[in-house]
C-alpha positions in Angstrom: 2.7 128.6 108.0 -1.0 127.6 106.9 -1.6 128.1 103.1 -4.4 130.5 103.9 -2.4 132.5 106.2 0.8 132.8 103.4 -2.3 133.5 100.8 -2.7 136.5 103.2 0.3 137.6 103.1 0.7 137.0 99.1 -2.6 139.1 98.6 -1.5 142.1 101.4 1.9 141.9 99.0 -0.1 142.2 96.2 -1.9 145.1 97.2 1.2 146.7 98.6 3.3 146.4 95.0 -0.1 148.0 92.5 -0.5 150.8 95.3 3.1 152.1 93.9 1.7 152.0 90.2 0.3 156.1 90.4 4.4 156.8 91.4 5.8 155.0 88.3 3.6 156.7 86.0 4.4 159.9 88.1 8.0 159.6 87.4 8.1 157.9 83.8 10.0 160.0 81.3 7.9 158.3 78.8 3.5 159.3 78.2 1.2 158.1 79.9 0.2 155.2 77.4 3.8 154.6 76.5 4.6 153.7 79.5 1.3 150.7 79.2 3.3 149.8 76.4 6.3 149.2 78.1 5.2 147.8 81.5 3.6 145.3 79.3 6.5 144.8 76.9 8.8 143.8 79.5 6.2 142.0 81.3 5.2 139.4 78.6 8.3 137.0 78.3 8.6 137.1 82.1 4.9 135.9 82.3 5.1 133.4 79.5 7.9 131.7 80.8 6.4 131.3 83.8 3.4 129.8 82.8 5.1 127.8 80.9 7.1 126.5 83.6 3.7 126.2 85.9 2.4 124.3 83.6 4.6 122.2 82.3 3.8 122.4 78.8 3.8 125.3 75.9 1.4 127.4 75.9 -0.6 126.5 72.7 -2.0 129.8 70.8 -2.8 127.7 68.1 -5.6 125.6 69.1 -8.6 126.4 67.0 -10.9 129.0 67.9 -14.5 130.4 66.6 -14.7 133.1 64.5 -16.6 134.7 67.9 -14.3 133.6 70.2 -11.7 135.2 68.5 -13.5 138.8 68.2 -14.1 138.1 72.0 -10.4 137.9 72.6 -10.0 141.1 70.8 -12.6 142.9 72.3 -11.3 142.0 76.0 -8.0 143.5 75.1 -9.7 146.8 73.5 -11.2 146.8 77.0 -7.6 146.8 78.6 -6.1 149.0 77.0 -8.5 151.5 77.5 -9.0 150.7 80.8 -5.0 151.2 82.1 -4.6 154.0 79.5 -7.7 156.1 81.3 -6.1 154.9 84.4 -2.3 155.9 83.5 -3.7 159.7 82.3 -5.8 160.2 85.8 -2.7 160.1 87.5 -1.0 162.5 85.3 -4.1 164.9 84.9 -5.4 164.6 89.3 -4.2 163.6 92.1 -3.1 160.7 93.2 -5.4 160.2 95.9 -8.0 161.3 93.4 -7.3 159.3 90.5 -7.0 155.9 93.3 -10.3 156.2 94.8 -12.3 156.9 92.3 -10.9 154.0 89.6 -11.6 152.2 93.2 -15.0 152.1 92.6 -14.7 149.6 89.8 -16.5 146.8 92.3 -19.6 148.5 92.1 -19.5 148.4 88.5 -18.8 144.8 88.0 -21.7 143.8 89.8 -23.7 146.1 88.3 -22.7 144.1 85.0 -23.1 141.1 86.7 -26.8 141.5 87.3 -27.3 143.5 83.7 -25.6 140.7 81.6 -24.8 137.2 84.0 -28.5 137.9 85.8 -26.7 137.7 88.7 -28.6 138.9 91.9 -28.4 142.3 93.3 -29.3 142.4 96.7 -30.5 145.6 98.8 -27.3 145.7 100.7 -25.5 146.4 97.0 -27.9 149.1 96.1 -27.3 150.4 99.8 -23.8 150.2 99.1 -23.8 151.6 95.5 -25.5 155.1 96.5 -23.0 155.2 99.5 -20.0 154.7 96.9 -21.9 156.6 93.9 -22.3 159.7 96.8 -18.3 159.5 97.5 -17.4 160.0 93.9 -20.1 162.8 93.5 -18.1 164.4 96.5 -14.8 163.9 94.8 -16.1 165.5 91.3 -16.8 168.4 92.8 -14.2 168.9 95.1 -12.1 168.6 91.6 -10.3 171.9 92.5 -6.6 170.3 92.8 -3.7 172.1 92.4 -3.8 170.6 88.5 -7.0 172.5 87.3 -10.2 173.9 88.5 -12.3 171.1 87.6 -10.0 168.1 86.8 -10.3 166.3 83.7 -7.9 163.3 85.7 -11.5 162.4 87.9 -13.4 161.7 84.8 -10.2 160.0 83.2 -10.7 157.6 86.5 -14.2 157.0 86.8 -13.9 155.9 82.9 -11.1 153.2 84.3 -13.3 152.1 87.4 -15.8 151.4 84.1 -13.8 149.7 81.6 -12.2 147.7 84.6 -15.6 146.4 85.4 -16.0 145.7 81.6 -12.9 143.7 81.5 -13.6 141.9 84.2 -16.5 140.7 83.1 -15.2 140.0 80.0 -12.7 137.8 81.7 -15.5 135.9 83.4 -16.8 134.9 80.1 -13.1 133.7 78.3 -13.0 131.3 81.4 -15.5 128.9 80.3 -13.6 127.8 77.5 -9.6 129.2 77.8 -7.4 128.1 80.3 -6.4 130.9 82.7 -2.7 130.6 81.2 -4.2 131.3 77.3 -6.2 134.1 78.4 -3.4 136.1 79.9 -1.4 135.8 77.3 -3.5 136.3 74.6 -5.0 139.5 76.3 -1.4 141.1 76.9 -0.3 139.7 73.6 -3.0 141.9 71.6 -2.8 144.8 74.0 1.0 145.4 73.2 -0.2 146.2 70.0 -2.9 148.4 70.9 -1.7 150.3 72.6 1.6 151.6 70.9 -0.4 153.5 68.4 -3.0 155.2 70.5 0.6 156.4 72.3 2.2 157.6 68.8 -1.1 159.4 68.0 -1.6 161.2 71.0 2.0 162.3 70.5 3.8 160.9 73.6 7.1 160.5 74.3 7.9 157.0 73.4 11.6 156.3 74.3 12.6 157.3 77.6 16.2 159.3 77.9 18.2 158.2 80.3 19.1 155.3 81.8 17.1 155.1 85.2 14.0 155.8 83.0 14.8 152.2 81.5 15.7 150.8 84.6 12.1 152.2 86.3 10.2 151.0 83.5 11.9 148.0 84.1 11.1 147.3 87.4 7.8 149.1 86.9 6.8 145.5 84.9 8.6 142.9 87.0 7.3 144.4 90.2 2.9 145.3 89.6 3.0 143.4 86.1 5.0 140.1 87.2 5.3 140.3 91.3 2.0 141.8 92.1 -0.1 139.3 89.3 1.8 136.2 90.8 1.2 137.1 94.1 -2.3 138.0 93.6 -3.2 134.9 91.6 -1.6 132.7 94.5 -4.1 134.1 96.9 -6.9 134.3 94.7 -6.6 130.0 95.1 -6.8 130.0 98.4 -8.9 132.6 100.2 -12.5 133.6 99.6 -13.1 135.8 97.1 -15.2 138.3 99.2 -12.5 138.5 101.0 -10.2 139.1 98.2 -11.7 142.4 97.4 -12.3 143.5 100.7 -8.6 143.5 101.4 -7.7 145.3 98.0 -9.8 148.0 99.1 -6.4 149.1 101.2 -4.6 150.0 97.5 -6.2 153.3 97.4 -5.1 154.0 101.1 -1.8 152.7 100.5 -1.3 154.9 97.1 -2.8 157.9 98.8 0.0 157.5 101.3 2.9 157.1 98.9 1.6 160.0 96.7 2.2 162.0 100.3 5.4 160.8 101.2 7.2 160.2 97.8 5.3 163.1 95.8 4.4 165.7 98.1 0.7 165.2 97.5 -1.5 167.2 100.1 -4.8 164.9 100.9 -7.7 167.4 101.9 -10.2 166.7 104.7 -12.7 166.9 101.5 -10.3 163.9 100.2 -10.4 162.5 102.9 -14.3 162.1 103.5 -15.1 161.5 100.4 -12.4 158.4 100.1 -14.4 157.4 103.1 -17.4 157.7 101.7 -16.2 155.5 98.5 -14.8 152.2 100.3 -17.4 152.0 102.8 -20.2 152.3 100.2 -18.1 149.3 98.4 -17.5 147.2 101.1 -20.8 147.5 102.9 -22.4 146.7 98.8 -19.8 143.7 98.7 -22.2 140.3 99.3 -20.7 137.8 102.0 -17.7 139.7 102.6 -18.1 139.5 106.5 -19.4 135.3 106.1 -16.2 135.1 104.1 -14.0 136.8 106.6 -15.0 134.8 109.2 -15.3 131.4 107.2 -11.5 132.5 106.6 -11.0 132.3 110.6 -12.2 129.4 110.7 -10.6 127.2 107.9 -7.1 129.2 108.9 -7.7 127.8 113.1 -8.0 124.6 112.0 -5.7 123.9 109.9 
């Protein structure tokens, strides 16, 4: 098998594993944030080692950084944390299919930052694609009436994520010119594990789970989205374009809508439904290249 056709494969796997994140959180016996906590706790020495390993060397956190490098690194992880606790508490407070489409929406976002703070250009196709996606989630605010509240608190919990994802991403964008892929991600789950635990304690979460099979989901919660899902996704990430990279992760929020049927009981609406519509196709007709990159893909993948 071609390298760009297993990168396909390792990205559609990738996809597949974070669409199953709204069902952990469902089914924690641990809050919201708590279970951040954990999924990153369990995580970490699974994804140090490996790095290690990949690279053949220790991973040095010692190496001298500036005074605002350091604040950087800090403020990326703020970012996380309250990016994937927004995320976490959507799912509990909406729907599933709610809470996936709308934190969805997070391309639109980063480009948006990418022309406010990179100066990177916005075409007319974006701003096409932005009202198309902005219209979507304007369609999904007011349908709020799920069978959790009148006018969910869980949407805006989401949209917040879609934003602080962007932030993050961007923040990532600008570690890369001087840290090593390898330094970043550990550095930015290193800080968030300690973030996050008290913003857990003070919203007064459950912090332990109870049983044993809330252990053993946590558990496999981190090796599966944290460790599986990462791997997999930065495999592909080397190998296919990136248009095409976010095109093909815009099948999570189908994939999560369809889990949060089958394995929850979730009813999607025909409201849902249009609006979801609505939302991807506004983000991939605003993503730049995607189609040159899909079919650049074909080419490379026939000739090798």
């Amino acid at each position: 098998m071609s390298a760009a056709r297993l990168a396909l494969l390792a990205l559609l796997l990738s996809a597949f594993l974070t669409a199953f994140t709204p069902i952990f959180v469902r089914v924690s016996e641990v809050g919201p944030n708590a279970t951040v906590f954990w999924r990153l706790a369990f995580a970490f020495p699974v994804l140090w080692t490996i790095m290690r390993v990949s690279e053949r060397r220790p991973v040095d956190l010692a190496a001298p950084l500036s005074v605002r490098g350091v604040l950087f690194i800090l403020l990326t992880a703020v970012i996380y944390v309250i990016n994937v606790s927004f995320w976490h508490m959507s799912i509990v407070y909406t729907s599933v299919a709610n809470a996936v489409l709308l934190v969805n929406a997070h391309p639109v976002f980063v480009v948006l930052g990418g022309w406010l703070f990179y100066r990177e250009r916005v075409t007319v196709r974006f701003v096409a694609g932005l009202v198309l996606s902005m219209t979507g989630i304007v369609m999904l605010l007011r349908a709020g009436a799920t069978e959790i509240a009148p006018v969910s608190i869980g949407d805006v919990f989401a949209l917040l994520s879609a934003i602080f994802f962007a932030g993050w991403v961007l923040c990532i964008k600008h570690l890369r010119r001087t840290l090593s892929p390898a330094k970043v991600l550990v550095w930015n789950n290193g800080l968030s594990l300690f973030l996050v635990l008290p913003i857990a304690s003070l919203l007064g979460e459950s912090l332990i789970p109870v049983t044993l099979p809330g252990w053993l989901l946590l558990v496999a919660f981190a090796m599966l989205v944290n460790v599986c899902g990462h791997i997999a996704f930065t495999y592909a990430t080397g190998h296919i374009p990136v248009s095409l990279n976010s095109l093909m992760l815009l099948i999570v929020p189908v994939l999560s809508a369809a889990l949060g049927w089958a394995l929850l009981g979730e009813a999607v609406t025909g409201i849902q439904l249009g609006a979801g519509a609505c939302v991807l196709a506004g983000i991939a007709f605003g993503q730049q290249g995607w189609l040159a990159g899909w079919r650049r893909w074909r080419r490379e993948a026939l000739t090798r």
